[in-house]
C-alpha atoms as one frame of an Amber mdcrd trajectory, in Angstrom:
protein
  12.656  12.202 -11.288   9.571  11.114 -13.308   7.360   8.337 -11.932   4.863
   6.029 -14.283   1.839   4.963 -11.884  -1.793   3.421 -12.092  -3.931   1.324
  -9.689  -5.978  -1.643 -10.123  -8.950  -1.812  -7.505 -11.431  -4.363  -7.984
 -14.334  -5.810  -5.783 -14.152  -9.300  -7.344 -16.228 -11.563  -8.585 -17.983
 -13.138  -5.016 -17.219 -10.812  -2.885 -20.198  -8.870  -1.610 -18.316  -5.475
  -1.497 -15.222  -3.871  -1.827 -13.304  -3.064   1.441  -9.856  -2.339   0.446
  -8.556   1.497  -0.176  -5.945   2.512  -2.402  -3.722   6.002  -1.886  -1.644
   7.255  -4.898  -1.003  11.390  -5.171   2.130  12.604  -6.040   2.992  16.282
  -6.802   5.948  18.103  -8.391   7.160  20.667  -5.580  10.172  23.311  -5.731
  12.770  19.887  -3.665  11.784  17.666  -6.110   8.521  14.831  -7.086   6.925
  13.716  -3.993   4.585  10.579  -4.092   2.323   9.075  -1.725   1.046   5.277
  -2.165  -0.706   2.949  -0.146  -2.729   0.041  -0.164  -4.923  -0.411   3.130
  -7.238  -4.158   3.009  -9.900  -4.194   5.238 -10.602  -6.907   7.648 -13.117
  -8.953   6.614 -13.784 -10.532   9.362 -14.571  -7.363  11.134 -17.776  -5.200
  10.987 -16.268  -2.279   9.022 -13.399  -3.373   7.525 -14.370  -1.220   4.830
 -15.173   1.797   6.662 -11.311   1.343   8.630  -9.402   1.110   5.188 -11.325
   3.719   4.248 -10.905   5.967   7.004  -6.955   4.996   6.893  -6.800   5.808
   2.845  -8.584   9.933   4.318  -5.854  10.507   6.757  -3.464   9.568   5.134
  -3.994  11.887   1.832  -4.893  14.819   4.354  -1.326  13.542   5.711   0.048
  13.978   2.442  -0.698  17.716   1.831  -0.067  19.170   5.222   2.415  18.031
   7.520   4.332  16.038   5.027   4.733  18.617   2.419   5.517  21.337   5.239
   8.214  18.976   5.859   9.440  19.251   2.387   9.493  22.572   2.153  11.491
  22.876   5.236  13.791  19.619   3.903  13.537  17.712   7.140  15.388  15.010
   7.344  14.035  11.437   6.652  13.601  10.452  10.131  11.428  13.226  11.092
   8.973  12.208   8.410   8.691   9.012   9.212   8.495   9.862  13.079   5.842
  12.128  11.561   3.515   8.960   9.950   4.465   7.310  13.368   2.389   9.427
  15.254  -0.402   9.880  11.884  -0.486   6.127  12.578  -0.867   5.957  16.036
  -3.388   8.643  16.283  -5.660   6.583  13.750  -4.909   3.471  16.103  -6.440
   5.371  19.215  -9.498   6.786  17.328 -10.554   3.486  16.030  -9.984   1.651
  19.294 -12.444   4.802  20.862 -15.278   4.058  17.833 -15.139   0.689  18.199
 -15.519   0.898  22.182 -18.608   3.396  21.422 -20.306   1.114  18.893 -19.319
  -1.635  20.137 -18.156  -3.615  16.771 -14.812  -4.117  15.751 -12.794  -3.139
  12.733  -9.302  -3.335  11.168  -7.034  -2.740   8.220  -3.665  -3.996   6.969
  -1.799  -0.981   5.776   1.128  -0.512   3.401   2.438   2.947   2.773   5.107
   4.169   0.212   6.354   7.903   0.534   9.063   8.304  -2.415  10.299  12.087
  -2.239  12.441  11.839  -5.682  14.586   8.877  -5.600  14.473   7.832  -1.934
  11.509   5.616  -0.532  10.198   5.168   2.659   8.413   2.198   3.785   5.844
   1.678   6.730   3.850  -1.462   6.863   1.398  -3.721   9.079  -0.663  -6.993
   7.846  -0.259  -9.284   5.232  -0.482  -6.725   2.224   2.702  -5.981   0.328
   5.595  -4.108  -1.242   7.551  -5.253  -3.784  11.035  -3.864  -5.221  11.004
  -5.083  -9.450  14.289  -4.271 -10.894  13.774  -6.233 -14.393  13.604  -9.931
 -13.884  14.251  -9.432 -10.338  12.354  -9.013  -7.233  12.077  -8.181  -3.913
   9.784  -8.843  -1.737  10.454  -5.390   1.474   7.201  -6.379   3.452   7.142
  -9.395   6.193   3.880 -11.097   6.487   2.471 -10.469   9.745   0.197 -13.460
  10.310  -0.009 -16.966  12.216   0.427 -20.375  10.394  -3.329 -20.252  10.020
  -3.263 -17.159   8.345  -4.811 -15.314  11.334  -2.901 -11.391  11.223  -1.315
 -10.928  13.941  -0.772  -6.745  13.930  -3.091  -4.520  12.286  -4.277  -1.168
  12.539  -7.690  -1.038  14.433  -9.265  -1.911  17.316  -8.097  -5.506  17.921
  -3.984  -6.920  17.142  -0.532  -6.088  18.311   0.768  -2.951  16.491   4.439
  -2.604  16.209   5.149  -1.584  12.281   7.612  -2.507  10.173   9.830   0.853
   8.577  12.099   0.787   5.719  14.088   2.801   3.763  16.006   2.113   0.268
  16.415   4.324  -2.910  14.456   3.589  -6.169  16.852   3.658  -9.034  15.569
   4.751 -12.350  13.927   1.653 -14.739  13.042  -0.168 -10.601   9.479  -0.186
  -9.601   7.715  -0.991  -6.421   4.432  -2.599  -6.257   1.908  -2.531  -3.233
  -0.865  -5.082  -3.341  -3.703  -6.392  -0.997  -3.363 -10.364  -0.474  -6.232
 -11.216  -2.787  -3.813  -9.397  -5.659  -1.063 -12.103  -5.018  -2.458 -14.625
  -3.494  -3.441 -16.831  -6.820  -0.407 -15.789  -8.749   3.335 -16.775  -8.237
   6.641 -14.665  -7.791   7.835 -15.350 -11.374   4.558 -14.603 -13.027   4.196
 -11.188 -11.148   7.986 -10.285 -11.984   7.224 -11.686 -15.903   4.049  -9.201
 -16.092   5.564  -6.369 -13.877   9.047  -6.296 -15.338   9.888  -2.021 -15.043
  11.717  -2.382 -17.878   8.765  -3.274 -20.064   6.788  -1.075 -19.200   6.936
   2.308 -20.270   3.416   3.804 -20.109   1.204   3.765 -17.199  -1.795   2.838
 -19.881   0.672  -0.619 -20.133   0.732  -0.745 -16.326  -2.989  -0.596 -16.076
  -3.343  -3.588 -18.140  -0.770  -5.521 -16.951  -2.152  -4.713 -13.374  -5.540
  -6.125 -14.571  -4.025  -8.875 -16.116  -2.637 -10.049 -13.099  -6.261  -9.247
 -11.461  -8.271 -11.143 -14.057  -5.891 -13.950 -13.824  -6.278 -14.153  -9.796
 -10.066 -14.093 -10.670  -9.992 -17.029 -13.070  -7.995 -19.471 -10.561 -10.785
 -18.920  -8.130  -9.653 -15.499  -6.125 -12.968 -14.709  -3.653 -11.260 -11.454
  -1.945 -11.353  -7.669  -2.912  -7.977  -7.004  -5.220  -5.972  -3.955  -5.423
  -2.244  -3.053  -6.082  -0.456   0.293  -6.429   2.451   0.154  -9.226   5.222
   2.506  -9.507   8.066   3.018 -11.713  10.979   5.273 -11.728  11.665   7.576
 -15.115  14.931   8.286 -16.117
């Protein structure tokens, strides 16, 4: 299995700085293509939401080529991987809660994670960033929004919020792609004009998917988007 991929990551226009962090490796091993994605949006209402997407984004590439490709090798099962970002995760949770208590600040992240090993994808997810499933005019969105009415998250990773994830599980068939994206990607665009621009089947380079990507960005931009932006795009090869 071949996958097409780029990333758009963009401070914005107002924004001050840039406090999301994107994850995209992916490496051809002797069990088939392995890929890592992720899309982590710090909080801005925190004191280092940059510094907590950031630190997310580290672990989980170190993640990536240890204990989940010594899983590949061995071909563990599916649920022993994702037990095995269960406890990445929760690890993370308890070292952030300890900074924050030393510094006394707070800090947070959304993350969405993608592990595709060939043509089966698993999903792990907290905040309001998301995953999409494209398959041509169609889509999908595989994420729930974890916020109040008022927009408020309500789970995160980080020192502050409930933190029960959400986990799924699908295959990607080839010409489907999944997109990850940070609110301020979506936010000023609607669900037919991100499966118009981010239809798989037109796109068939990842130079294409790095401008459609920025199209979509530009275009958030231009009907007044004020937050960081970043998306993750993948599509399966025949």
């Amino acid at each position: 299995m071949r996958y097409l991929t780029d990333v758009y990551w963009c401070r914005g226009r107002e924004a001050e700085k840039n406090q999301d962090s994107v994850v995209l490796q992916q490496t051809l091993t002797r069990r088939g293509r392995v890929l890592l994605a992720a899309v982590c949006d710090g909080m801005g209402g925190a004191a280092c939401g940059g510094e907590a997407s950031g630190y997310a984004a580290e672990q989980l590439r170190t993640w990536y080529y240890t204990e989940l490709f010594a899983m590949i090798r061995k071909n563990k099962r599916y649920w022993v991987i994702r037990r095995s970002l269960d406890r990445l995760v929760f690890h993370m949770q308890r070292e952030m809660k300890r900074y924050a208590a030393q510094e006394e600040i707070s800090l947070g992240t959304t993350m969405t994670v993608l592990v595709l090993w060939e043509r089966t994808w698993l999903l792990w997810h907290l905040g309001d960033s998301r995953a999409y499933r494209l398959r041509g005019r169609r889509m999908e969105q595989l994420t729930e929004d974890h916020v109040q009415d008022a927009g408020k998250l309500t789970k995160c990773l980080g020192s502050f919020g409930s933190f029960t994830p959400q986990h799924r599980m699908g295959v990607l068939k080839p010409g489907e792609g999944i997109l990850l994206c940070s609110d301020g990607f979506r936010r000023r665009v609607d669900g037919e004009e991100l499966q118009e621009v981010m239809n798989p089947r037109e796109l068939t380079g990842e130079e294409q998917i790095g401008r459609r990507l920025r199209e979509i960005g530009e275009t958030c931009m231009k009907r007044g988007e004020k937050d960081n932006l970043s998306a993750v795009y993948v599509r399966a090869g025949r």
